[in-house]
N, C-alpha and C positions, 0 to 999 in steps of 0.2 A: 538271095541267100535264104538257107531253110529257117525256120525260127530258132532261133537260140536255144529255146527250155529247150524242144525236142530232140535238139542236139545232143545238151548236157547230159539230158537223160538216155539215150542212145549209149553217150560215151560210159556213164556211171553204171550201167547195165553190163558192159562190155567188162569194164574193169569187176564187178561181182561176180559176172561168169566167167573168167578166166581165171580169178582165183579158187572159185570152188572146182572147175572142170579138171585144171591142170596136173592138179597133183594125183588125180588119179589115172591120165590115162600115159603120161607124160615123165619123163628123168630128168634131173636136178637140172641139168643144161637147156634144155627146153623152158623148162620154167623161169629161167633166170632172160630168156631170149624174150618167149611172151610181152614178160614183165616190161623191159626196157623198150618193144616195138608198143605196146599198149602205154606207157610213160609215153613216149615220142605224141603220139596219135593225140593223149589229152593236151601236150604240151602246145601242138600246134593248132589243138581248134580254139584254145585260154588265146594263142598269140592273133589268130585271125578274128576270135569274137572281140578283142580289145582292139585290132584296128579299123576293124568294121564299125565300131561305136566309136573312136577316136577322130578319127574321117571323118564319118556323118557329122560330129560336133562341130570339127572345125570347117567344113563346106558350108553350114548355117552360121557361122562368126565369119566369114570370111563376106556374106551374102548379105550379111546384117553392115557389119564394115560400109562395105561399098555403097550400099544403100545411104546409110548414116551420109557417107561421105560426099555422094553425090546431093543428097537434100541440103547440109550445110552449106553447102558453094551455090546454094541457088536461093538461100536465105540471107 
């Protein structure tokens, strides 16, 4: 996975250039479509950068767990 900042900031760039671009080259419908495809776009890298960091979390608790669990039974 690419680094997160470079991401966000990818995405926050997209989202200021659409809003200054749009309304000049572009009619009301267009603008309101942008909007909601560029909405989507943040929505879903917010949902994959949180389970990319959610996962990683619980793959090292599940590791730690096992660990734990196997040293008690041998103590």
């Amino acid at each position: 996975m690419k680094s997160t900042l470079s991401r966000l900031v990818i995405a926050t760039v997209l989202i200021i250039g659409t809003a200054h671009v749009l309304p000049v080259i572009a009619a009301r419908e267009m603008i309101v479509l942008a909007v909601i495809f560029t909405a989507f776009a943040v929505l879903k890298f917010v949902f994959r950068a949180t389970c990319y960091i959610a996962f990683k979390v619980l793959k090292w608790a599940f590791i730690i767990a096992v660990t734990g669990l196997i040293l008690a039974t041998l103590f």
